[in-house]
C-alpha positions in Angstrom: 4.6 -42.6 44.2 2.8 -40.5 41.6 5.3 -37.2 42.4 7.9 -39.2 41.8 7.6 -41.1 39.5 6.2 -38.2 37.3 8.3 -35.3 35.5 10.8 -33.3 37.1 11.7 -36.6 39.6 14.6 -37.3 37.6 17.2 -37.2 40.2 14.6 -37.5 43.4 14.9 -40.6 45.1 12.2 -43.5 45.7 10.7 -44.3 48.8 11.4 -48.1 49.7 7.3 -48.5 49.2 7.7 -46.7 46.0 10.4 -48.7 44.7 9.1 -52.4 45.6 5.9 -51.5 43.8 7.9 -50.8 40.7 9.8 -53.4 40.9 6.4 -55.4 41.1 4.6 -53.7 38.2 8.0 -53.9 36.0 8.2 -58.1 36.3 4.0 -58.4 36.2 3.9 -56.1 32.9 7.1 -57.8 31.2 5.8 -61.5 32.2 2.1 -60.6 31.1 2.3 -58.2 28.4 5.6 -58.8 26.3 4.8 -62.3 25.1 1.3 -60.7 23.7 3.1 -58.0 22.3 5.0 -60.5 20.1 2.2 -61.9 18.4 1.6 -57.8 16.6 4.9 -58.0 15.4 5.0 -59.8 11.8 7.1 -62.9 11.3 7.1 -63.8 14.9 3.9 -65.9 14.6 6.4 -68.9 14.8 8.0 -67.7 18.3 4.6 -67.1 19.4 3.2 -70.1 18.7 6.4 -72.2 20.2 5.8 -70.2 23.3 2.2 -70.9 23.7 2.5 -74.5 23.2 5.1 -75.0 25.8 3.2 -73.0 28.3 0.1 -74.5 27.8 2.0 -78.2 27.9 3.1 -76.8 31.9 0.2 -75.1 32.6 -2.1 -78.1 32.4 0.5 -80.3 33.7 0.8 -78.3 36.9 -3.0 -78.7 36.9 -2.7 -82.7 36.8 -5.0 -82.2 33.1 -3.5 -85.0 30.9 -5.3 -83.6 27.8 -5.9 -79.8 27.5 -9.6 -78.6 26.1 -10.2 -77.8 23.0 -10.0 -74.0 22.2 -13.2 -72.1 22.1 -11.9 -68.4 21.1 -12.7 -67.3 25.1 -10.7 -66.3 27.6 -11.7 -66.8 30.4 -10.6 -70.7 30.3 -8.8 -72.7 32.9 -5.8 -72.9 31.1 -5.8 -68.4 31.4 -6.1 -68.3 35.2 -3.8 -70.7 35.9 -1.6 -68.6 33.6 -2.6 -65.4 35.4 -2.1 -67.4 39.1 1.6 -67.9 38.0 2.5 -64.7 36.5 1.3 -63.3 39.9 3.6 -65.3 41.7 6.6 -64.9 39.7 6.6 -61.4 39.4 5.9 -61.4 43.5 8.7 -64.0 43.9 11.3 -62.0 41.4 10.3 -58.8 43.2 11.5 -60.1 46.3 14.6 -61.2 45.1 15.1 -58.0 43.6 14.4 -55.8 46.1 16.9 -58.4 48.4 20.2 -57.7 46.4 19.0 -54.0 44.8 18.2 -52.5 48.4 21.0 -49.7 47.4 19.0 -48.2 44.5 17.4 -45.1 44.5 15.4 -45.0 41.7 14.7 -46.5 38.5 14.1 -43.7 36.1 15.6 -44.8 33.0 13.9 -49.0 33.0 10.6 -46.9 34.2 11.0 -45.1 30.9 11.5 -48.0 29.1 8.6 -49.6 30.8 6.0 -47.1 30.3 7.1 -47.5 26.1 6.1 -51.7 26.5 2.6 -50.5 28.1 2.0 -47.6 25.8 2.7 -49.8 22.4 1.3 -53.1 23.5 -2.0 -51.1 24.6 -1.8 -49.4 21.2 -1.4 -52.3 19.5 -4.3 -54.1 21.4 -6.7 -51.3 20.8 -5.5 -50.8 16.8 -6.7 -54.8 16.4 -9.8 -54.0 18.5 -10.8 -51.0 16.2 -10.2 -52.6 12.8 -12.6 -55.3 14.0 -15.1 -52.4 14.1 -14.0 -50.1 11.9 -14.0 -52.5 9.3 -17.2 -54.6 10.5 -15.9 -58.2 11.2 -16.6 -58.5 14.8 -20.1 -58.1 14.9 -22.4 -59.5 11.3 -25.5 -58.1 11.0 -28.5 -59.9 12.1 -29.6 -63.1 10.1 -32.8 -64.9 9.3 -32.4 -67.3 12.2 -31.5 -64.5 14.9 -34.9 -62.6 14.2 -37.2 -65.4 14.4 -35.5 -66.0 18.1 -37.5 -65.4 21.0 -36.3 -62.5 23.4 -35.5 -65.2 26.1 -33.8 -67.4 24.1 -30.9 -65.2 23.7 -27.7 -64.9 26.0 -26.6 -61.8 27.4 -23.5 -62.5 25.0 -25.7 -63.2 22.3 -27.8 -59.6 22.8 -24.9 -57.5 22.9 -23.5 -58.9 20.0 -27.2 -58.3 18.4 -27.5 -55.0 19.5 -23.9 -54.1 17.9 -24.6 -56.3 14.6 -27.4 -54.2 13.8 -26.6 -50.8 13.5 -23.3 -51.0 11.1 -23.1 -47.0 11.5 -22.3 -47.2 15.7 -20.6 -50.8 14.9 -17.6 -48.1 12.9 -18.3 -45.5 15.3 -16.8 -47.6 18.3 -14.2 -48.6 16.6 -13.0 -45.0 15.7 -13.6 -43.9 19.5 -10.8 -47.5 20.1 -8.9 -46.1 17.2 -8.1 -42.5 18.6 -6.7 -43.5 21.2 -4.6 -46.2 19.6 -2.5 -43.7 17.8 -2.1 -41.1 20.1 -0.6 -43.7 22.5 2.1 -44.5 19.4 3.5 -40.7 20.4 5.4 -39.0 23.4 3.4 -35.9 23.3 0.0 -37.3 22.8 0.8 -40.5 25.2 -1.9 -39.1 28.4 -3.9 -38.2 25.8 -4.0 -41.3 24.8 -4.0 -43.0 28.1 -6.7 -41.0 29.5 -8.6 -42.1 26.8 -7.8 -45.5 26.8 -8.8 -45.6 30.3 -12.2 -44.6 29.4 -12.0 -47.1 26.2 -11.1 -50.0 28.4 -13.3 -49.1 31.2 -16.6 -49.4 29.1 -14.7 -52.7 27.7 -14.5 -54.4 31.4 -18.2 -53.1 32.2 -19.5 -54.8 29.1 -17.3 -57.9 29.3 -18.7 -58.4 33.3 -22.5 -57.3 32.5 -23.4 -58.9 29.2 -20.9 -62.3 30.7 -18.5 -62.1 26.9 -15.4 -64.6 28.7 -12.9 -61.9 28.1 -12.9 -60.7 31.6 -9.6 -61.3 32.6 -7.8 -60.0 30.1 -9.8 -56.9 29.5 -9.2 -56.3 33.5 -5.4 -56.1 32.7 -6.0 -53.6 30.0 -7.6 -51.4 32.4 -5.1 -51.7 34.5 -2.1 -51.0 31.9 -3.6 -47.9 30.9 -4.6 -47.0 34.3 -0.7 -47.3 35.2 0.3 -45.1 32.2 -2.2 -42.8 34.3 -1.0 -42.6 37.7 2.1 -40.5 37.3 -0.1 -38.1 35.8 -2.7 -37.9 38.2 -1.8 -34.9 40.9 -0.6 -32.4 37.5 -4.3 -33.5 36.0 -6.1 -32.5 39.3 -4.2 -29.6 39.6 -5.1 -28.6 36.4 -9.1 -29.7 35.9 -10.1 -29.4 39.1 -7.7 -27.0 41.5 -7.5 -24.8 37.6 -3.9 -24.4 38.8 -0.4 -24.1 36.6 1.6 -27.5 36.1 4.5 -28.7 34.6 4.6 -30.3 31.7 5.6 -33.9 31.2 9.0 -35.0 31.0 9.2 -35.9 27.8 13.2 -36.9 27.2 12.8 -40.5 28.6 14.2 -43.0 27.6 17.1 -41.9 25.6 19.5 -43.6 23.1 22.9 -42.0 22.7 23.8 -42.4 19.3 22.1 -40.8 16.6 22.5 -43.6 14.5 21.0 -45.7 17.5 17.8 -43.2 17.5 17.3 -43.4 13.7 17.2 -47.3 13.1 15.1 -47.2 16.3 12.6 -45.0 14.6 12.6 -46.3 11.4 11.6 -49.8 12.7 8.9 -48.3 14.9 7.6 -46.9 11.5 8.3 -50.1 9.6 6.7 -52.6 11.9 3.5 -50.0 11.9 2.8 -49.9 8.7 3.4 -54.1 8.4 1.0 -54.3 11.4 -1.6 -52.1 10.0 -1.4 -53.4 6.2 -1.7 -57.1 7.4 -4.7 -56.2 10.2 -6.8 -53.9 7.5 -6.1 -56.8 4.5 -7.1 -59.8 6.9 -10.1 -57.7 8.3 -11.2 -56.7 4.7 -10.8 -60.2 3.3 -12.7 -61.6 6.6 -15.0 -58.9 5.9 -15.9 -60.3 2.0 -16.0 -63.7 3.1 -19.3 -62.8 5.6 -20.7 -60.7 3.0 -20.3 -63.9 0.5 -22.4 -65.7 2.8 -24.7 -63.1 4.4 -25.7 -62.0 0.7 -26.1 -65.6 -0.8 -29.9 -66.8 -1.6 -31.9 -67.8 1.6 -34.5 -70.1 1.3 -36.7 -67.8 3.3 -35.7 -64.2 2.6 -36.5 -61.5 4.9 -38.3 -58.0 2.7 -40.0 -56.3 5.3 -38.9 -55.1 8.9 -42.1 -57.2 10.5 -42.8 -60.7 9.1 -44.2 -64.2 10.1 -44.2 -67.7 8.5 -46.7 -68.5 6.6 -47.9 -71.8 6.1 -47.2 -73.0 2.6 -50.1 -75.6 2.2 -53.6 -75.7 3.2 -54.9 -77.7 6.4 -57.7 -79.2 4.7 -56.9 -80.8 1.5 
């Protein structure tokens, strides 16, 4: 699958195993990915919001829940597996059908093209709100009067590893760049396996964290890992050949997809550019006005303020009176 589906198989043709797993990634992707990819483009938060509602209504109806939880910002809920569960079966069932009345199709270069741009901007888009949260420190607040004077045990593995990130601001920016890099380079043809390589990497210490120090953002974090991991796999035999067998390959195919008219490619461009730079402007001013908002509270007057790196209570008033 990787040979062909890779540059220079333009006019090979699919195997029947090759072409059932595409046609399973292509409905999974586009049933997981393309609602979520909505919610980065401005003015749809509307759409978005419509959508979840109604899905959540049949989701917990399917479930026999008469009244749905209340949202607690994780998600790894009911309401997301139960999500995931149908999204499985769908794409399985509309595989099947497709494969059913498409059996005479050899490939599917051109919607493979078109797929692999979904998967590169949604993961780019993903990653740009994850570094943002870092680069500009919202995510993780550094650590306050009543997180020191906890106990070692009291804290959850959650609650460490948001410590441990909250109190160096320095590495707190530093992750975010090393999510930001890739980001960008995924925004471009010619730096996309760039990109994906090192989103792969990115997501991979994500999904490691998310499953050791238990932060409920397991599932979706897994299908990160695995976008990126299938903007990979075409790539995989030219990158052994090169690191490891220190052979010649060819490059990527780098026309895909196409749009015939030059006026077509232009208004296409400009709105890549256009949504961008709405995306980033409204991510960097709602992460800098988050950002004031904790530094109004974390700099106001504490009762018991901290000077010193060690420190204990002391007791104000005498025992004996």
């Amino acid at each position: 699958m990787v040979d062909h589906l890779s540059s220079g198989s333009r006019d090979a043709s699919w195997s029947l195993i090759q072409r059932i797993l595409f046609r399973f990634s292509f409905c999974y992707i586009v049933l997981y990915f393309a609602p979520r990819f909505l919610q980065f483009m401005p003015g749809t938060g509307l759409l978005v919001n419509w959508i979840s509602y109604w899905l959540n209504l049949l989701v917990y109806q399917l479930a026999g829940v008469t009244t749905p939880p209340e949202t607690t910002g994780a998600g790894d809920t009911f309401g997301a597996y139960i999500v995931e569960l149908i999204v499985l079966i769908l794409s399985l069932a509309i595989s099947i059908i497709w494969s059913i009345f498409d059996r005479q199709q050899a490939y599917y270069v051109r919607l493979y093209s078109w797929l692999r741009v979904l998967a590169r901007y949604t993961l780019a888009y993903v990653l740009l709100s994850y570094a943002f949260a870092k680069v500009i420190p919202t995510q993780f607040i550094p650590l306050q009067n009543a997180q020191l004077t906890e106990t070692y045990g009291e804290s959850s593995p959650m609650g460490l590893l948001w410590k441990f990130m909250g109190f160096s601001m320095a590495y707190t920016i530093f992750a975010g760049c090393v999510e930001l890099l890739p980001a960008f380079l995924l925004l471009f043809r010619r730096t996309a396996l760039l990109g994906s390589i090192l989103a792969f990497i990115v997501t991979s210490n994500i999904v490691m964290l998310n499953f050791c120090y238990d932060v409920p953002v397991k599932l979706y974090s897994i299908n990160l890992l695995l976008l990126s991991a299938f903007l990979v796999l075409p790539d995989l035999s030219r990158l052994y050949h090169f690191f490891v067998l220190n052979r010649a390959t060819q490059p990527s195919d780098l026309s895909e997809p196409e749009l015939n008219h030059r006026t077509l490619r232009k208004t296409a461009l400009i709105c890549k550019y256009v949504m961008l730079v709405l995306f980033l402007t409204l991510t960097i001013n709602g992460s800098v006005r988050r950002y004031h908002r904790q530094r109004e509270v974390l700099i106001s007057p504490s009762r018991y303020p901290l000077t010193t790196r060690g420190f204990h209570w002391i007791q104000e008033f005498p025992y004996n009176r």
